[in-house]
LUMFI-619318 format. One record per residue (C-alpha): residue in one letter; x, y negated, z. Coordinates in steps of 0.2 Angstrom, whole numbers, plus 5000, padded with zeros to 4 digits. Layout:
! residues N
AXYZ ...
This chain:
! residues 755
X509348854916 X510548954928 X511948904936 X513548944934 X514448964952 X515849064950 X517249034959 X517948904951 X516348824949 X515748844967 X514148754972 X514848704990 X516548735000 X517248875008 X517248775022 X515448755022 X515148915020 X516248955034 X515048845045 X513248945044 X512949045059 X514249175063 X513849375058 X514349455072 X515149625073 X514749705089 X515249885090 X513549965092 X513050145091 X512150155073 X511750325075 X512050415056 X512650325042 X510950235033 X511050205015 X510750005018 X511649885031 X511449925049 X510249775058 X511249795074 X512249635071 X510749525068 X509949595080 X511449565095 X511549375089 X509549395091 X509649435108 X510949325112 X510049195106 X508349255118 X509149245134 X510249085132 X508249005129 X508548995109 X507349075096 X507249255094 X506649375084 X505049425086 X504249595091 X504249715080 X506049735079 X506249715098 X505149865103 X505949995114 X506450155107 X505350275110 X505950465113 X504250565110 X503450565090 X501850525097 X502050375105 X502750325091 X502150125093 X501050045077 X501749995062 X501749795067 X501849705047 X500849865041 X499449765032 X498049895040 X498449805057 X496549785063 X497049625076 X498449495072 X498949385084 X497949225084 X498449055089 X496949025100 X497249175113 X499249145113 X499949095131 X499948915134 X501848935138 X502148995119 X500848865111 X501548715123 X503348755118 X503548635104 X504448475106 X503948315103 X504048295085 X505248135076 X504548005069 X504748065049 X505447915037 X504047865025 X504247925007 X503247834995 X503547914978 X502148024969 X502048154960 X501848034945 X503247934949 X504248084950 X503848154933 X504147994925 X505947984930 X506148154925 X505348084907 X506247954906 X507948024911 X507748154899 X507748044885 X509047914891 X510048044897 X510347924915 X509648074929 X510447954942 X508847904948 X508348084948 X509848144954 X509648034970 X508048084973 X508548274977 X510148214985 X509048154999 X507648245001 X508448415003 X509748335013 X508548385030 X506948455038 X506648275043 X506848215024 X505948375017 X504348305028 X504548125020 X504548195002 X503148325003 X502048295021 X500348245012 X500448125028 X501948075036 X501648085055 X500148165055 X500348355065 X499048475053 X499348585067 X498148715057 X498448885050 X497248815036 X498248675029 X500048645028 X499948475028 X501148495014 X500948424994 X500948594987 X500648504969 X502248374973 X503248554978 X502848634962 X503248494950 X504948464957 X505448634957 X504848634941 X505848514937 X507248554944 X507948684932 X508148584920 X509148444928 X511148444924 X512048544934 X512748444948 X510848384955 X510748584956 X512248604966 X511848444977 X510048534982 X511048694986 X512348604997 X510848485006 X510048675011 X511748715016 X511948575027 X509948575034 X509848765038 X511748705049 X510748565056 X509348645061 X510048825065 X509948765086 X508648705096 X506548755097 X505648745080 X504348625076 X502948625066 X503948505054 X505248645055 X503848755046 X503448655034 X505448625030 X505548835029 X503848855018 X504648725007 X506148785005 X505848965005 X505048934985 X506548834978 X506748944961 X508548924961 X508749084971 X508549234957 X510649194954 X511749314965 X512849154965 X511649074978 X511149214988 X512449185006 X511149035004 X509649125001 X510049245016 X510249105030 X508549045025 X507849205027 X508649255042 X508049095051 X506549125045 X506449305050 X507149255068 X505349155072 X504249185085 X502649265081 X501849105082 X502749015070 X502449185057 X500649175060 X500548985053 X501749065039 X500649195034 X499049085033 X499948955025 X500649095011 X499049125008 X498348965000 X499848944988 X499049004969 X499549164964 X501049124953 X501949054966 X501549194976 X502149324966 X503749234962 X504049214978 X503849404980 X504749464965 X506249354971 X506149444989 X506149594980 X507549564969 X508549504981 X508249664991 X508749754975 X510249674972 X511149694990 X510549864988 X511149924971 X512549754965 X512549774947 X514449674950 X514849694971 X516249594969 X515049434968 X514049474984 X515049465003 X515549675007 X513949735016 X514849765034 X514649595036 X512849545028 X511949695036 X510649585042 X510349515027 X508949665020 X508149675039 X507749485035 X507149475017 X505949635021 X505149545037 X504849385024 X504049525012 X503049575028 X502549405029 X501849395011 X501049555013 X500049515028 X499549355019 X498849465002 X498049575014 X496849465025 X496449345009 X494849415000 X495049474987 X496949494989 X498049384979 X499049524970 X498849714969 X499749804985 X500749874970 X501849734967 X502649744986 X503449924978 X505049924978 X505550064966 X507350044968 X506950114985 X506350294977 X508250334973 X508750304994 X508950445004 X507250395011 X507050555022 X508450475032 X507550355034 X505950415040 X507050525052 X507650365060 X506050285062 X505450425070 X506750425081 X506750255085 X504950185080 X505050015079 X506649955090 X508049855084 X508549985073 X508049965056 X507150055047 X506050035029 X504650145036 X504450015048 X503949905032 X502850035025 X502149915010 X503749925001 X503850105000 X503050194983 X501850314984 X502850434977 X503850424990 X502650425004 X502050584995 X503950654995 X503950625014 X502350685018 X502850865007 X504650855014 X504050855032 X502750965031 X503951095023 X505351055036 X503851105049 X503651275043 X505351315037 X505551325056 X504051405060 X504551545049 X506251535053 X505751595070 X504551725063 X506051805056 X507251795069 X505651865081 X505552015068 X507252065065 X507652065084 X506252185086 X506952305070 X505452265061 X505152245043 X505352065035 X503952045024 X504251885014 X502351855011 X502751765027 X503151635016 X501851605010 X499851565014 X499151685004 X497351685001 X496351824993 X494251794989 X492951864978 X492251744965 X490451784971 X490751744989 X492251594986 X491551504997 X491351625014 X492951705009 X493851535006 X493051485023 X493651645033 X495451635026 X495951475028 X495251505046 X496151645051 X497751575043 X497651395051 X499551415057 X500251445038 X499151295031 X500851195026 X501651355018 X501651374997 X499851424991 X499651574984 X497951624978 X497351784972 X495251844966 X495152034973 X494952164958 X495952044945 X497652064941 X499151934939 X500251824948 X499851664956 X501151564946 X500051414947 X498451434938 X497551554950 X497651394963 X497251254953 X495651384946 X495151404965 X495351234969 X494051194956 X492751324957 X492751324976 X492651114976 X491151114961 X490251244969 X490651134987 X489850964981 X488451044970 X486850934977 X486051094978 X487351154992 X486951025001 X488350985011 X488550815001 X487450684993 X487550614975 X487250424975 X486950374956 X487050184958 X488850214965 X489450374957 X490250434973 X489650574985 X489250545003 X489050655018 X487250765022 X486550675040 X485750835041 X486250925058 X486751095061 X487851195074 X489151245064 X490151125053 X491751235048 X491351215029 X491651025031 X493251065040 X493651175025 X493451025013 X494550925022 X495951075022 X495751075004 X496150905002 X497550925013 X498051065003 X497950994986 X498950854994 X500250985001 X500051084983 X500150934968 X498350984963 X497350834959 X495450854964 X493950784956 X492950704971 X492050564971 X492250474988 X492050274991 X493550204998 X492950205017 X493050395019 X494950355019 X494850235030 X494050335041 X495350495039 X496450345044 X495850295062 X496650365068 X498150415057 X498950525071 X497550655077 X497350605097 X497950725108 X496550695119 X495150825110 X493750685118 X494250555110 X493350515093 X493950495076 X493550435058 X492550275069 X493450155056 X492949975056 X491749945041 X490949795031 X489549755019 X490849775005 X491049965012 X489249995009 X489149894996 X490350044987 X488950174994 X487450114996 X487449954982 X485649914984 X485449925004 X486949825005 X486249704993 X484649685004 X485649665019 X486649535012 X484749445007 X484449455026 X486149375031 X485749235017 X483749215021 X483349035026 X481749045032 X481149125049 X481949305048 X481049385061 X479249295054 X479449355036 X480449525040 X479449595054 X481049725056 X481649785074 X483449875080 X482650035074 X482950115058 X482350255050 X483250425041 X482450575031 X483450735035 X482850895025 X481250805020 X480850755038 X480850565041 X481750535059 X481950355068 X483550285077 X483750165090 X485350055084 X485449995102 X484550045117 X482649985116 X483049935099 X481249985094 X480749845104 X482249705098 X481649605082 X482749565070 X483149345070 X484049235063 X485249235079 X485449425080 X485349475063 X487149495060 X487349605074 X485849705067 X486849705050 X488449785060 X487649895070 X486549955054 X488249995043 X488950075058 X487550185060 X487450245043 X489650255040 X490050315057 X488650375071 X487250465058 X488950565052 X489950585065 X490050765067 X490250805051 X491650665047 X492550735062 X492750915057 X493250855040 X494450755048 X495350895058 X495350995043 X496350875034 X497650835046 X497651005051 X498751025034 X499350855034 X499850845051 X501350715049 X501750545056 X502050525040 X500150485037 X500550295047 X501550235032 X499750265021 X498450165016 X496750205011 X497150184994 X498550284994 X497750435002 X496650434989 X497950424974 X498650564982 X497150674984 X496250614966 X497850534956 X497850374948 X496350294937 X497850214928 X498050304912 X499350284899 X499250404885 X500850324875 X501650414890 X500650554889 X501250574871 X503150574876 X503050694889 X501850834880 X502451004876 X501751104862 X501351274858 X501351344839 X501451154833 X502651034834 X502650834837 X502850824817 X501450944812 X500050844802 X498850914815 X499850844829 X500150674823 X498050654817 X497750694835 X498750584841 X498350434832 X496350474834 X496950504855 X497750324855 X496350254846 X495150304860 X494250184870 X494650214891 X493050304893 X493550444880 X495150444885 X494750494903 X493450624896 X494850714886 X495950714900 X494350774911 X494150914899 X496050984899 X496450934916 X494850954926 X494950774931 X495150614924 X496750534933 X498450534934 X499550654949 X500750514958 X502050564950 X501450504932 X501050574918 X502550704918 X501850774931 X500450824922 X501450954912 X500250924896 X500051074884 X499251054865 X499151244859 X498851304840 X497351424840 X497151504823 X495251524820 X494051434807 X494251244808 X492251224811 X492851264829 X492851144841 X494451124850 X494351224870 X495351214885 X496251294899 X496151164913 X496951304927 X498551234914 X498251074908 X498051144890 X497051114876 X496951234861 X496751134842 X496251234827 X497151144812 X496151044807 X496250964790 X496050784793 X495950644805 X494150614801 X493750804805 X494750814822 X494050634828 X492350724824 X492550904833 X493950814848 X492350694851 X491150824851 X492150934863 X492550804876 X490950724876 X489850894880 X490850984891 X489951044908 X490651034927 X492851044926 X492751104907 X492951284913 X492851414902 
């Protein structure tokens, strides 16, 4: 049921409304013109608020600017934060600041009760009963506790348990959207009049549970309620990093329905300030421009909460907010590295809500910005010395011979390390023709399936996990793996989707850190990692350490294992220390999980280490942008192998054709057999056109899928072009005949489906 509050059917006066806390107006400098309310305002009230003892905002919007890109502080809600806050280290001034809390009035009725009264008013018709019930209990914090607080004067002081009736919460929302109009408008003018009473004064632990209660009333998807809905969320946004951390524990117990309508009505709400399908109903945005700042730092919340809970609640997907693609979102960005993470807002301090598509479009923009003034100044140096301008120079141009791709790639991209983020352009010495995009993705292939053949040896194939890991075998020179990690920086740089096979945790490790240190000593890719990181490598090891972790008898009696394991490198069988003496340390039920860590470390960091590191450079020698801190793991992979997610129906719309059209028997067999496919045949056809099974970033239009008519006999199997995303049909004569030779084709091909 929505309500109507239009301005004749408003759910509380204008007096009231005039009562919330001010928006103030301070004349601040808000540097360019951002395409979303300046926070400044928020932020002065803030501050105000700080030094006369009252609530402040917390940290991350209170950072000081920061003048240099590199000291560009850490993204504080990013959800790859490694140590959040935790109540047992706070200082006993912050944990001790909490008043004595009231004496909360005693509130008998059950959920039971309640649901009854909501039976039987339905049928009568009487909600006075009902009626009454939210009249009071949204009428204050103190009444909000009575209703809800599993125990009325008991603290739960714990970030494990609320202390709140979740079940009791739910049903009377529930219930609430179906009551008559009025009770609606009574529970919206009780907020009103509890977020007035309450807005003063040091929270409370009943004050959290009053905020995590209200924050999931369903009634604020209506424009008509959102003055209301922003107050809550800027009080809540204005809580101490305390009060967030019992927040963001408590978020993460509520079932995942809840939680994503909590965020889908954050992100509407966003959307709506941002784009106002009516902008008359909303106040102007000069005086609510704290009203985005404060919905995305609830998201930030909500996001911290999906990403410590295992597994998380909801994909990282669904905190996109897609509206944000159509921002100028490079303005941004050029804020944010301007200011970091001060008071002035910016989206890229909230790095969740911002599609991969655009991440990918900053990453691209700022690279290309990079060079445009590097060879800006390369022209300007050669003009004032009279010499010819060769525009080559912009471009990275590699030239190598098929039989040596590999040494030639090598040397090129070596010599050429200052032009790594200019256009690629590849050419194979004795051949003719212009690199207009096929050469390059051709190169990118053969040079990558030649790279990760076993038989090269840089990489190891893992069958039980279908992914490749990195040789322990050690050497002096370890260029070639700086080369791979150029490529993937290039393919990044270039739109080329590659076809490797790494678990996750490699781009975790290209991660830490995600700003190369400018101290050459200090180490990189030395990430953090689990059992469920070599669970994704290693499945069988991981499964026999988790037996030891789990082993209830006497592990150092049964096991007879010490801190020393053992590795073959090029058929030679080496042993490693994983602490000093460790040959000597058994393994026990006290220090087993210590051996566990060490173990995993060993194998996903130390035994790899320089190999990781030179990849490492080489990536961020292309990708060098702190663009790379709004990233996750998982989103450096989409951008480097695509999406898994296939859609073929949009495959279908976006295809072009090439002596058929979309009406052509042929076509239409083809495409009803294509639809038809199970995943796995899907992915191999798109494998065999393509050279990989996934999706660019940009969707399946970015694919820019061809189906080409090739006149030979029909006993032909169909054949591909993957340097052009194209596939060649014969016309074939039926559906049963193209099912048949389509099958055959995609289920045989060898390496990338070159020809």
């Amino acid at each position: 049921m929505h309500l109507n509050m239009s301005e004749n059917n408003c759910p509380f006066e204008e007096r009231d409304r005039d009562r919330l806390p001010p928006i103030l107006n301070h004349s601040l400098d808000r540097g360019p013109k951002l395409p979303f309310p300046s926070y400044g305002s928020f932020i002065s009230t803030l501050n105000h608020k700080r030094e006369s003892g009252s609530h402040s905002l917390s940290s991350p919007f209170l950072l000081p600017a920061v003048k240099q890109v590199r000291e560009l502080p850490p993204i504080c809600p990013d959800v790859r934060q490694k140590h959040r806050i935790s109540i047992d280290v706070l200082p006993p001034e912050v944990k001790a600041r909490f008043v004595s809390e009231p004496i909360i009035p005693i509130r008998t009725k059950t959920p039971k009760e309640f649901q009854d009264d909501v039976e039987r008013a339905t049928i009568s018709g009487d909600w006075k009963q009902v009626h009454d019930f939210y009249l009071t209990t949204f009428d204050s914090f103190l009444e909000l506790n009575g209703a809800f607080k599993k125990e009325a004067n008991a603290p739960f002081n714990t970030i494990e348990d609320s202390g709140i009736n979740i079940k009791f919460v739910n049903i009377v929302y529930d219930a609430l959207l179906h009551t008559p109009a009025d009770t609606q408008k009574s529970v919206l003018k009780g907020i009103i009049n509890s977020l007035l009473r309450e807005w003063k004064g040091p929270r409370t632990k009943d004050d959290l549970r009053a905020y995590f209660v209200l924050v999931q009333n369903p009634q604020y998807t209506s424009p008509a309620t959102y003055v209301i809905y922003a107050h809550l969320l800027r009080q809540i946004a204005a809580l101490a990093e305390a009060d967030h951390h019992f927040l963001m524990h408590w978020f993460k117990k509520l079932p995942q329905k809840r939680f994503k309508q909590l965020v889908e009505r954050l992100q509407l709400f966003i959307t709506t300030r941002l784009f106002p399908a009516k902008p008359e109903e909303l106040p102007p945005m000069a005086k609510c421009s704290w009203w985005i700042p404060s919905a995305t730092k609830v998201l930030s919340l909500l996001n911290a909460a999906n990403s410590i809970s295992s597994p998380p609640i909801i994909p990282f997907t669904d905190f996109y907010n897609l509206t944000l693609d159509h921002i100028d979102f490079m303005e941004d960005y050029h804020t944010w590295q301007a200011h970091g993470n001060s008071n002035r807002f910016t989206f890229c301090q909230f790095p969740f809500i911002l599609s991969t598509v655009v991440k990918k479009a900053i990453i691209q923009r700022d690279s290309e910005q990079q060079m445009i003034s590097m060879a800006r100044q390369t022209l300007v140096d050669k003009v004032s010395r009279r010499q010819r301008v060769d525009m080559s120079l912009l471009f990275l141009n590699i030239k190598v011979r098929r039989l040596q791709l590999v040494s030639d790639s090598l040397d090129e991209l070596s010599r050429k390390r200052a032009d790594l983020k200019k256009k690629l352009k590849v050419t194979f010495v004795g051949e003719a023709g212009l690199d207009m995009g096929g050469l390059t993705k051709e190169w990118f292939l053969l040079l990558i399936r030649q790279i990760f053949h076993t038989d090269y040896g840089m990489f190891t194939y893992v069958k039980e996990s279908h992914c490749h890991w990195f040789s322990s075998w050690k050497c002096d020179n370890y260029s070639e793996f700086r080369l791979v990690g150029a490529l993937m920086g290039l393919a990044v740089y270039n739109s080329i989707t590659l076809d490797i096979r790494f678990p996750p945790c490699v781009y975790k490790k290209l991660l830490t850190p995600p700003i190369v240190p400018c101290d050459i000593d200090t180490p990189v890719g030395m990430a953090t990692l689990t059992l469920d990181d070599l669970q994704q490598i290693m499945p069988d090891l991981a499964h026999g350490l988790g037996e030891l972790l789990s082993y209830e008898g006497n592990v150092e009696e049964d096991f007879y294992t010490t801190f020393q394991v053992f590795q073959e490198e090029l058929g030679v069988v080496k042993s490693y220390n994983l602490k000093p003496g460790g040959d000597k340390i058994p393994v026990t039920n006290l220090n087993r999980k210590e051996y566990v860590q060490l173990y995993i470390d060993f194998l996903l960091n130390k035994s790899i280490y320089r190999q990781f590191a030179a990849f490492y450079h080489g990536f961020h020698s292309v990708c060098a942008s702190n663009a790379l801190m709004l990233l996750r793991p998982e989103e450096v992979e989409i951008l480097v192998c695509g999406s898994p997610n296939l859609d073929m129906g949009s495959l279908q719309r976006v295809v072009q054709y090439e002596g058929y059209s979309k009406t052509d028997p042929t076509i239409r067999a083809f495409w009803d057999v294509v639809l038809a496919f199970p995943l796995e045949l899907q992915k191999k056809l798109l494998h065999f056109t393509t050279g990989s099974d996934r999706v660019p970033v940009g969707g399946m239009a970015d694919l820019n899928f061809k189906i080409s008519k090739i006149d030979v006999s029909t006993d032909w199997l169909p054949v591909s072009h993957t340097c052009f995303n194209q596939i060649c049909l014969p016309p074939y004569k039926s559906k049963k005949e193209l099912r048949q030779k389509l099958t055959i084709a995609i289920s045989n091909a060898e390496g990338f489906g070159l020809e």
